[in-house]
LUMGUGU-638778 format. One record per residue: chain; z, y, x of N, C-alpha, C in turn. Coordinates in steps of 0.1 Angstrom, whole numbers, plus 5000, padded with zeros to 4 digits. Layout:
! LUMGUGU-638778
PT padren n_up n_north n_east ca_up ca_north ca_east c_up c_north c_east
PT      A    Z       Y      X     Z        Y       X    Z       Y      X
...
END
This chain:
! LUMGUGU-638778
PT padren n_up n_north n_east ca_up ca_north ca_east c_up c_north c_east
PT      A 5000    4988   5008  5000     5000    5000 5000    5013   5009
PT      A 5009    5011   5016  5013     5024    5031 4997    5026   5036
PT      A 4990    5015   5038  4976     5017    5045 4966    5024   5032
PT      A 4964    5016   5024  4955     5024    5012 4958    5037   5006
PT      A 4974    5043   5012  4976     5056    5006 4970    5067   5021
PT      A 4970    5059   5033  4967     5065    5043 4951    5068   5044
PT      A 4947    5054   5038  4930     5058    5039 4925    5068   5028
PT      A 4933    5072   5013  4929     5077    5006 4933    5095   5011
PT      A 4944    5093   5018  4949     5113    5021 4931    5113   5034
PT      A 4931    5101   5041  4922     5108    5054 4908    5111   5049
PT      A 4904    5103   5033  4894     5108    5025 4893    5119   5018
PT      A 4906    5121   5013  4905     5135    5004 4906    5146   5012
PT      A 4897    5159   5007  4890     5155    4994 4880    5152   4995
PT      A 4871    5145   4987  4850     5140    4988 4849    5146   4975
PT      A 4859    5151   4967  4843     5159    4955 4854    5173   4952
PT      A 4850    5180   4941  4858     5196    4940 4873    5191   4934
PT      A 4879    5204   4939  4892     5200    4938 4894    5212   4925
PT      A 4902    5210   4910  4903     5217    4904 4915    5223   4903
PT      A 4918    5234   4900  4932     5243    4899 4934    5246   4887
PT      A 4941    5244   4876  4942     5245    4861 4954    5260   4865
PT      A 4950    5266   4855  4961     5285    4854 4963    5287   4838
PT      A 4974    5285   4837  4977     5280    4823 4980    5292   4817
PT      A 4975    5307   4823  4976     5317    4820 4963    5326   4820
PT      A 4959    5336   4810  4947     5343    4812 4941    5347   4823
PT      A 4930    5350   4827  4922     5351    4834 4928    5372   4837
PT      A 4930    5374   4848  4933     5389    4853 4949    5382   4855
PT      A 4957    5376   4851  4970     5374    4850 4978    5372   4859
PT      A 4988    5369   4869  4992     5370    4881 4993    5351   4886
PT      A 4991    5344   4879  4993     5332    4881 4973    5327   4880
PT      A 4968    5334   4875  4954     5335    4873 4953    5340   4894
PT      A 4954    5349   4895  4951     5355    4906 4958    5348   4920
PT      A 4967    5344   4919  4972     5334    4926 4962    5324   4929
PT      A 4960    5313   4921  4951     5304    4922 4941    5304   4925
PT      A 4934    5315   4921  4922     5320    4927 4920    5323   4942
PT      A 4931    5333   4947  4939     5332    4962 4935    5318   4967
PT      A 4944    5314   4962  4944     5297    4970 4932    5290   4969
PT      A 4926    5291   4959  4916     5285    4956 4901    5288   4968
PT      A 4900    5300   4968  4894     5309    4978 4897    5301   4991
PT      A 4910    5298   4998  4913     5300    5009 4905    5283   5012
PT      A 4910    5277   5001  4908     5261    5000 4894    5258   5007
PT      A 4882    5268   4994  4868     5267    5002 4866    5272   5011
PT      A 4874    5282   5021  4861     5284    5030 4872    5275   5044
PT      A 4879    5267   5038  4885     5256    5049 4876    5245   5051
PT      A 4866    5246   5034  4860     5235    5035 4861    5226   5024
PT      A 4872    5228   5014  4877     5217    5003 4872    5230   4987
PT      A 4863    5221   4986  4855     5236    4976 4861    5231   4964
PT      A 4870    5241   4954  4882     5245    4952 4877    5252   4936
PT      A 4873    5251   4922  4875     5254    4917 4889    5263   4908
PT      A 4887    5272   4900  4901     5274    4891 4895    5278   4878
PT      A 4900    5269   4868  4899     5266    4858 4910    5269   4848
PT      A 4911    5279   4836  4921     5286    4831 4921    5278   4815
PT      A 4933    5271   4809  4938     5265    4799 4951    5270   4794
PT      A 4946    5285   4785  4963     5292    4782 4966    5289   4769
PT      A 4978    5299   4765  4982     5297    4754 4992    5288   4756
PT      A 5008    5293   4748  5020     5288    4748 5024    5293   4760
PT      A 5026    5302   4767  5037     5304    4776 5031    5295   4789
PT      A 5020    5291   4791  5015     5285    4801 5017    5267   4797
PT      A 5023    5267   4786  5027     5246    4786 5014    5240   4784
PT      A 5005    5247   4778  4988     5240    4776 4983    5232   4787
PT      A 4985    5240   4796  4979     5238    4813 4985    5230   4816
PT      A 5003    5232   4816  5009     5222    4819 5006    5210   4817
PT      A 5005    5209   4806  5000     5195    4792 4993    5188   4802
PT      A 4980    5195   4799  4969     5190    4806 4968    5183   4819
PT      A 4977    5187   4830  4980     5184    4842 4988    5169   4841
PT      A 4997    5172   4834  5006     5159    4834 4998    5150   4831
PT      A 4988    5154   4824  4982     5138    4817 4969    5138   4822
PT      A 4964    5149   4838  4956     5140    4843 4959    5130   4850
PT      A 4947    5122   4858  4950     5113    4871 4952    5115   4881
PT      A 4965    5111   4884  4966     5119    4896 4961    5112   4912
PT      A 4953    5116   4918  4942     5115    4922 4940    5125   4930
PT      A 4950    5139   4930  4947     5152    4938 4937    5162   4933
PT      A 4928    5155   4922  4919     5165    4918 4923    5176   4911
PT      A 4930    5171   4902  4936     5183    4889 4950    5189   4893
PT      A 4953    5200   4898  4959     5208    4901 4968    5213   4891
PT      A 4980    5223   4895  4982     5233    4887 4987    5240   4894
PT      A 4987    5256   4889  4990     5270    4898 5002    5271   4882
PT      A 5014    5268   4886  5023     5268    4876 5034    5285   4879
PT      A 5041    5288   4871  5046     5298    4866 5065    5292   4864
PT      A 5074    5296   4871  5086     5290    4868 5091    5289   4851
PT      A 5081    5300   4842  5080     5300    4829 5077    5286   4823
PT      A 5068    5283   4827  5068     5270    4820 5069    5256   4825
PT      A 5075    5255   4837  5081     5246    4841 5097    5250   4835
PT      A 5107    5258   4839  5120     5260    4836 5123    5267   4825
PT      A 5116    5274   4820  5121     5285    4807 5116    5271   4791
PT      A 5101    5271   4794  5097     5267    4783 5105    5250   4777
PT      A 5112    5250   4784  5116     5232    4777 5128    5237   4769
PT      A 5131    5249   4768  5145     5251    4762 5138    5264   4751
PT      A 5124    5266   4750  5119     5275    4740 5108    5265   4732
PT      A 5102    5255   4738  5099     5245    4729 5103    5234   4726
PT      A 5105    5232   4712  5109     5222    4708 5107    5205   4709
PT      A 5089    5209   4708  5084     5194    4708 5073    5200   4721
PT      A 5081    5200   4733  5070     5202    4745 5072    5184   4747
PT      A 5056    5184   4757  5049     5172    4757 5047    5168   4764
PT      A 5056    5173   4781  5061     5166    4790 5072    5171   4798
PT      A 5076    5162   4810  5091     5164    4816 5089    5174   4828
PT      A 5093    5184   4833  5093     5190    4843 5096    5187   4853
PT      A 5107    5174   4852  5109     5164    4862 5103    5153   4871
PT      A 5096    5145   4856  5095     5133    4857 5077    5135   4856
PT      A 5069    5143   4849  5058     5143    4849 5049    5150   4858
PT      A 5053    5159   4869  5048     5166    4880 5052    5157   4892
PT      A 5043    5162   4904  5039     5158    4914 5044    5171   4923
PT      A 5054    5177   4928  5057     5185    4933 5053    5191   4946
PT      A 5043    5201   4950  5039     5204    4963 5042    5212   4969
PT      A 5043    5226   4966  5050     5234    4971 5051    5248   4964
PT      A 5064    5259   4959  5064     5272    4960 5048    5276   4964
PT      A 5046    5290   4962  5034     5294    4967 5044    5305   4969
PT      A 5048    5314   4960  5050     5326    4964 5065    5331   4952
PT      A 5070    5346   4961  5080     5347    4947 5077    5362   4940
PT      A 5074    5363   4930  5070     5376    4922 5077    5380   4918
PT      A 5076    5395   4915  5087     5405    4909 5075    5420   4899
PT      A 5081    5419   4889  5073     5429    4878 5080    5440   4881
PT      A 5072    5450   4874  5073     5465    4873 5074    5468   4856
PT      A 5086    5474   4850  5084     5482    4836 5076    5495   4836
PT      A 5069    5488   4827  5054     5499    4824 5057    5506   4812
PT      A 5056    5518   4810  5053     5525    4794 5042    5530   4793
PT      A 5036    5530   4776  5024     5539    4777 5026    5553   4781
PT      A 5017    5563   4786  5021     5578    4789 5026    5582   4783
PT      A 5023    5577   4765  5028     5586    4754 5041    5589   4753
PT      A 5046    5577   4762  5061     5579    4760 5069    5587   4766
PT      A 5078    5593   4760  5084     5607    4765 5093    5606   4778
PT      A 5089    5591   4790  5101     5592    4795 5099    5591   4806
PT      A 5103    5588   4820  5100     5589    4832 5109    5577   4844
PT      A 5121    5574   4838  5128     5562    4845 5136    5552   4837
PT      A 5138    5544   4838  5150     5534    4832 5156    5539   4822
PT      A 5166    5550   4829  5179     5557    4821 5172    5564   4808
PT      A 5160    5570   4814  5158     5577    4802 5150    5567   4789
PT      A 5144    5560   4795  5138     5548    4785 5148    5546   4769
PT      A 5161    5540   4778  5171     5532    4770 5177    5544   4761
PT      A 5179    5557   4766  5183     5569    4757 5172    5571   4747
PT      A 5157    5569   4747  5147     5570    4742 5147    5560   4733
PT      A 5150    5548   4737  5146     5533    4726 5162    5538   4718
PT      A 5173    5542   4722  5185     5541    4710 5186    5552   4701
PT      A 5175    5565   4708  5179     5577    4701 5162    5568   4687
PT      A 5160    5561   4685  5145     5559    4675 5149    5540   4668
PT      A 5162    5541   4668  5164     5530    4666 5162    5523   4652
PT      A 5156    5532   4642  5150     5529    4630 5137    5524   4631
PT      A 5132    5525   4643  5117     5524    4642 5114    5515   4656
PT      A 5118    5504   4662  5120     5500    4673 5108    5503   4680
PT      A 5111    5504   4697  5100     5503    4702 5092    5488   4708
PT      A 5081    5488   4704  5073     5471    4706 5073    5471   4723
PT      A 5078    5456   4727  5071     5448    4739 5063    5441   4740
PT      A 5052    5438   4746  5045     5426    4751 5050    5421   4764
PT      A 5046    5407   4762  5046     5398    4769 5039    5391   4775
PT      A 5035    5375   4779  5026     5368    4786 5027    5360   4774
PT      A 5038    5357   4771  5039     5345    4758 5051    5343   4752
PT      A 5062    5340   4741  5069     5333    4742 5078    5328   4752
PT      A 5085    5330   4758  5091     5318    4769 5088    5320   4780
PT      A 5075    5331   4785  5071     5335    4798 5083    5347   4803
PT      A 5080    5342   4817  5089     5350    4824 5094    5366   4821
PT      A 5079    5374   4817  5078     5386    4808 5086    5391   4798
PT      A 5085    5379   4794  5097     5378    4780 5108    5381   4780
PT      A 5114    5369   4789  5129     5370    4789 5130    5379   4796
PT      A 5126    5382   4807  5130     5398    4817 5135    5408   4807
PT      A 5124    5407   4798  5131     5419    4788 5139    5415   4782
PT      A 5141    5407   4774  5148     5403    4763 5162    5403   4778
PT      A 5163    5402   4787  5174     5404    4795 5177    5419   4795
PT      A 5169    5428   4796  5164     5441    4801 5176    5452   4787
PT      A 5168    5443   4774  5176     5447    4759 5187    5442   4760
PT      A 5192    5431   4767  5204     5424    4762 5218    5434   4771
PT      A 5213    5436   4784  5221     5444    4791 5218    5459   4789
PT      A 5210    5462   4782  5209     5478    4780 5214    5484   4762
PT      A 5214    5470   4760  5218     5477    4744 5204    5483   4738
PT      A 5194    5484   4742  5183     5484    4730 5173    5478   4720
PT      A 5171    5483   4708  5164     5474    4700 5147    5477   4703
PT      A 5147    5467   4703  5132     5465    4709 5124    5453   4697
PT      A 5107    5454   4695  5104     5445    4688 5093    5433   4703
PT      A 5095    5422   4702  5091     5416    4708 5071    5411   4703
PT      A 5060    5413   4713  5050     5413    4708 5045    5400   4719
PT      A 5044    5390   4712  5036     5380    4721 5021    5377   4726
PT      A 5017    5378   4736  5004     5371    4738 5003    5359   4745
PT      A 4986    5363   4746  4982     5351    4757 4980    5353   4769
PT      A 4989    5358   4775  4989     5364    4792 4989    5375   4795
PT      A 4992    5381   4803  4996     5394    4806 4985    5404   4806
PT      A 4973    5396   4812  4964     5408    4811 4957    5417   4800
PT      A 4961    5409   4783  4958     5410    4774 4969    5419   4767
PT      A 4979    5416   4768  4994     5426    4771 4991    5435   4774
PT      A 4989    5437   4788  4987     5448    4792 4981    5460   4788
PT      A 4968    5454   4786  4962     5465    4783 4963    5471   4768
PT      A 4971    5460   4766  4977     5467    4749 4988    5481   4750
PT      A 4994    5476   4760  5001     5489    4763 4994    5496   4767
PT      A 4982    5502   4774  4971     5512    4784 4968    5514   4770
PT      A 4964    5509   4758  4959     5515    4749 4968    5526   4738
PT      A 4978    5520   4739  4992     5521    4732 4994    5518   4718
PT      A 4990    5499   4716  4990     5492    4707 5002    5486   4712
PT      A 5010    5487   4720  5021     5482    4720 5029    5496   4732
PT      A 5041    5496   4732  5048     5508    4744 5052    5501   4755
PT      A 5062    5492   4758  5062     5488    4768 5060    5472   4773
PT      A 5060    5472   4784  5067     5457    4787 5070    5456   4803
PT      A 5075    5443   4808  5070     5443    4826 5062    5434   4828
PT      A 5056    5435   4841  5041     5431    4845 5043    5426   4858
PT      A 5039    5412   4861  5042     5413    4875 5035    5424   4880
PT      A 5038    5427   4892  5032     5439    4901 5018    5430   4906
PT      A 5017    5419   4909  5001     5414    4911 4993    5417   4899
PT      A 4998    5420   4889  4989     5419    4878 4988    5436   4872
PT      A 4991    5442   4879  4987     5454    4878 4976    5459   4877
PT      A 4967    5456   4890  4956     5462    4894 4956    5471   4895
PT      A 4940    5482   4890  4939     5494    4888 4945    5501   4877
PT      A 4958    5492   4874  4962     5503    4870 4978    5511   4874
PT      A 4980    5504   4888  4990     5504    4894 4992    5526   4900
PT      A 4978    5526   4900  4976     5539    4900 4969    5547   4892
PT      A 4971    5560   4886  4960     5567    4878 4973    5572   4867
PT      A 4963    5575   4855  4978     5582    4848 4973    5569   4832
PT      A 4971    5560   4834  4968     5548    4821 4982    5541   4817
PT      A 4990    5546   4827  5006     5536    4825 5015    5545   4830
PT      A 5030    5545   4827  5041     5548    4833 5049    5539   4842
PT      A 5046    5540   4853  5058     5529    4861 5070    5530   4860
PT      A 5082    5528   4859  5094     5528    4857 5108    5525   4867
PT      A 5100    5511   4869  5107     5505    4881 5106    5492   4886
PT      A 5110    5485   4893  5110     5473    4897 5121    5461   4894
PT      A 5122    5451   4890  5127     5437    4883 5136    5438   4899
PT      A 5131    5436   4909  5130     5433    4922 5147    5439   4926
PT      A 5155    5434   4935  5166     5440    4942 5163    5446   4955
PT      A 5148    5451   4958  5144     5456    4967 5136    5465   4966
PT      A 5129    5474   4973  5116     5486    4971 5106    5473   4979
PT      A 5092    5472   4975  5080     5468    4979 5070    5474   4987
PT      A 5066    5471   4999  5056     5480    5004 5045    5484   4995
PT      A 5041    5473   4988  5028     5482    4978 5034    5492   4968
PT      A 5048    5498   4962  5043     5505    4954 5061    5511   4963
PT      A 5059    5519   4971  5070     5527    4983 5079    5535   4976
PT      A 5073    5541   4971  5079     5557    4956 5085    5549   4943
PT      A 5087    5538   4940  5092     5529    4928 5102    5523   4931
PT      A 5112    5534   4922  5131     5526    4927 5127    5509   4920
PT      A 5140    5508   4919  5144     5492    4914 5147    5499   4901
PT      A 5149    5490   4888  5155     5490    4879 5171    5496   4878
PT      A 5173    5488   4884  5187     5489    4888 5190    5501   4890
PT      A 5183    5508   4901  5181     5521    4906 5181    5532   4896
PT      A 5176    5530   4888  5168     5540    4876 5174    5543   4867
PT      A 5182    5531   4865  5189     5534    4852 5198    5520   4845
PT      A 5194    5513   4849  5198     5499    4842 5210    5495   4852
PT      A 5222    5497   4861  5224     5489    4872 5227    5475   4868
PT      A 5228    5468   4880  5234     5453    4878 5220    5442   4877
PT      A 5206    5451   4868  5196     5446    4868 5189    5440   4875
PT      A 5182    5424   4876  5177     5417    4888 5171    5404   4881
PT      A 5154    5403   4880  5150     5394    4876 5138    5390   4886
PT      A 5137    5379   4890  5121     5373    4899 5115    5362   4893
PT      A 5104    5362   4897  5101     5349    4891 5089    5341   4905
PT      A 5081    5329   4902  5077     5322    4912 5066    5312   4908
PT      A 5055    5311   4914  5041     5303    4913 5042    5294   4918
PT      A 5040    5281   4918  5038     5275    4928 5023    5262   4925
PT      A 5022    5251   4930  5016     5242    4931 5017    5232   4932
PT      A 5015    5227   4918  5020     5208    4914 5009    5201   4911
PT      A 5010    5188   4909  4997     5178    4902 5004    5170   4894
PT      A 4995    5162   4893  5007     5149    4879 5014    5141   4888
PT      A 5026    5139   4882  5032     5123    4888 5023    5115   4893
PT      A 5029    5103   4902  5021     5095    4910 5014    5101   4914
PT      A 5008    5112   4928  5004     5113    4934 5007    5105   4947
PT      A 4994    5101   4958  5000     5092    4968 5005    5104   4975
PT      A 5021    5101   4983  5026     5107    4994 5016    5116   5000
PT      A 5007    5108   5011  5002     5112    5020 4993    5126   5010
PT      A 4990    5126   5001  4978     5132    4997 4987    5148   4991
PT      A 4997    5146   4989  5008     5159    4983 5012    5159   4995
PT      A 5011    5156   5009  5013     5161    5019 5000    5168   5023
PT      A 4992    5163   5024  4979     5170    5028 4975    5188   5020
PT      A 4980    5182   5008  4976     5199    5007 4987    5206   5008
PT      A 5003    5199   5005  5009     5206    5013 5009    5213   5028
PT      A 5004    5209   5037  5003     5214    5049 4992    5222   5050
PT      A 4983    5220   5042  4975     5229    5038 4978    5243   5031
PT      A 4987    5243   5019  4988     5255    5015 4996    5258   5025
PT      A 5007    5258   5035  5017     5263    5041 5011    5268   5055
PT      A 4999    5261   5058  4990     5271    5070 4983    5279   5065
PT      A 4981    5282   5051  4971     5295    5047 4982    5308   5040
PT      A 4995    5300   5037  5007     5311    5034 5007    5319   5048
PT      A 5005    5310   5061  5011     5317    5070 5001    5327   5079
PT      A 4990    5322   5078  4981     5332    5079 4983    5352   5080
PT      A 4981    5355   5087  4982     5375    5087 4975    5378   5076
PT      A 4959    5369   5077  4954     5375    5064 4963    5373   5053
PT      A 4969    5364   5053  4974     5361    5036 4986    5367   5033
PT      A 4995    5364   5046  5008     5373    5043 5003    5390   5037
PT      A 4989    5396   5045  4988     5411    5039 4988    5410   5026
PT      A 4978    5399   5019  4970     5402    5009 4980    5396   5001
PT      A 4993    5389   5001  5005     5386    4992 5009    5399   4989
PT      A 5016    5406   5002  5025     5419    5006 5017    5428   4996
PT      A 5004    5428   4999  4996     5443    4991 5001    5442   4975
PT      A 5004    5432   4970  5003     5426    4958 5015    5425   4953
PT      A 5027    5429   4958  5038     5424    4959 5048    5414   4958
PT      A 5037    5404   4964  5047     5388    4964 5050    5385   4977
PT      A 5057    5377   4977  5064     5375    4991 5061    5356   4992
PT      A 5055    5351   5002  5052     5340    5004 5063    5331   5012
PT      A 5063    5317   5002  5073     5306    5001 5070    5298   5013
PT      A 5061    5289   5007  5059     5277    5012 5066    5267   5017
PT      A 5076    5263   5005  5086     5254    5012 5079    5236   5011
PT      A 5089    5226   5010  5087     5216    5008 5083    5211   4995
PT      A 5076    5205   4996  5082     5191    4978 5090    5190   4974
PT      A 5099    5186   4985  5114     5182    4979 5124    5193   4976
PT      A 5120    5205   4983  5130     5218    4979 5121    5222   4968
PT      A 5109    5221   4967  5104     5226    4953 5109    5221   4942
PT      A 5111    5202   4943  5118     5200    4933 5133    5205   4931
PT      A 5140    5207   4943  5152     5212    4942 5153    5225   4928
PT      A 5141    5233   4936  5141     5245    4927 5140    5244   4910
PT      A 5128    5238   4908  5128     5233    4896 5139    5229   4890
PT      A 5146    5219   4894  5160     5213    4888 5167    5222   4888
PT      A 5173    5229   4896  5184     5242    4896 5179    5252   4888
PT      A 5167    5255   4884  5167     5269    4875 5164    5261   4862
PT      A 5162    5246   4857  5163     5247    4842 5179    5252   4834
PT      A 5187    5246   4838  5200     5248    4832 5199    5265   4832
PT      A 5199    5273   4841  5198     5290    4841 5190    5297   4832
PT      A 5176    5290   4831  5170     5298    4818 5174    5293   4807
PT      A 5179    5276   4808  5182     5274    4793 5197    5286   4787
PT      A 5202    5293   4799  5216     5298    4791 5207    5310   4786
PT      A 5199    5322   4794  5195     5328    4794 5189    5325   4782
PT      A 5179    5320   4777  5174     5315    4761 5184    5318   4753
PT      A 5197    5311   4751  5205     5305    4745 5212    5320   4742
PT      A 5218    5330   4753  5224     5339    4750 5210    5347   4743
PT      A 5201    5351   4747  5193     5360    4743 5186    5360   4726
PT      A 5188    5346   4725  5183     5343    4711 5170    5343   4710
PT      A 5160    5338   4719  5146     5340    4719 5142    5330   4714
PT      A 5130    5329   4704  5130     5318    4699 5117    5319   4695
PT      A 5107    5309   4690  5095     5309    4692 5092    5315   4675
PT      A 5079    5326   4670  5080     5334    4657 5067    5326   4652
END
């Protein structure tokens, strides 16, 4: 068996390797994969990414679990729907445990609260004075989904700030987003990779950072904390799994692979510009991670009262 798992890692890959992104296309778990996906082909291992959203990213998930695992079918997952979503869906349709193939962290992300301009405010503090002083008329959030990391940030953001807010769900952030740029919805947070062009210009209000730190890409943007909220601190994290039963050797192979292209100058810039900070741990600390943050979102659920509409 030891020999036929060795002849199959020193073959793979021989046909395209797929990346499933269980989130919209522009979305930060979208653009990740594509990252990697990119780096994959010009190593040589030509690297599709293939986007299956809807629910908080569990679609993609779905889908992965119940390919063959074989190394082909990927996923660029979201700690949303590996750790949040088993305690927001009821009848989810696999184990986070038991049905992934664990390879490694990619990276760890941190969002920015955005307002539309319309809104009369400029930081944190004033936000919260803003959402209490209109409390007949709440102000709307979007999200990525249900259960996505987006979500609860806020639904954390309301729970420690005391404001009423109306929760507005989509199908990924990029679609969110630009609901606020229009001002079909006022606010939400955004990873800071999923900004883009609109990280500058006058289409959004920045506010502040999820983050317990300032980011080189956006230098002039306190922390949340900073602004107005203190105590405030939320991150979230990408990484890359396949289905159960993958052979060893072969979740090592691209492990050693994503963790030479994390470490890369090019990549570290093109993380940093974007404001993610690159992982690259093991399998086995990945699964650590996994395990240790379901119980944390499930309280976080539990207190916040989030619940699928």
């Amino acid at each position: 068996m030891a020999g036929s798992g060795t002849a199959q890692a020193q073959a793979y890959p021989n046909k395209p390797i797929r990346i499933i992104g269980g989130s919209a296309a522009g979305g930060p778990v979208d653009i990740t994969a594509r990252i990697l996906a990119a780096q994959f082909t010009e190593s040589g291992w030509q690297t599709v990414v293939e986007n299956r959203t809807g629910a908080g990213g569990t679609i993609g998930a779905e889908y992965v679990a119940k390919s063959p695992p074989d190394g082909y079918t990927l996923l660029m997952v979201s700690a949303a729907a590996l750790c949040i979503a088993p305690a927001i869906y009821p009848d989810l349709r696999y184990d986070p445990i038991k049905d992934f193939s664990p390879i490694s962290t990619m990276v760890d992300s941190f969002a920015v609260l955005v307002v539309n301009p319309s809104i009369p405010v400029s930081n944190a503090k004033e936000l919260i004075a803003y959402a209490k002083s209109r409390a007949a008329t709440p102000l709307a959030f979007g999200s990525a989904g249900v259960g996505s990391h987006t979500h609860l940030a806020m639904e954390l953001f309301k729970s420690m700030s005391g404001i009423p807010a109306t929760h507005i769900p989509y199908k990924g952030g990029a679609p969110a987003l630009l609901d606020v740029v229009a001002g079909r919805t006022d606010m939400m947070l955004i990873p800071v990779i999923g900004l883009g062009q609109f990280a500058k210009g006058n289409k959004l209000k920045l506010l502040g950072l999820t983050s317990g730190k300032h980011l080189d890409s956006l230098p002039d943007l306190p922390t949340i904390a900073e602004s107005g909220l203190p105590g405030y601190q939320s991150s979230s994290w990408y990484g890359l799994i396949g289905p159960a039963g993958m052979q060893r050797d072969v979740v090592m192979k691209l492990h050693d692979s994503v963790v030479k292209i994390l470490g890369t100058r090019e990549m570290l810039d093109s993380l940093k510009g974007q404001g993610l900070d690159a992982v690259g741990n093991t399998p086995e600390q990945f699964a650590a991670l996994i395990k240790s943050e379901l119980p944390k979102w499930a309280k976080v659920v539990k207190e916040s009262g989030a619940k699928l509409e």
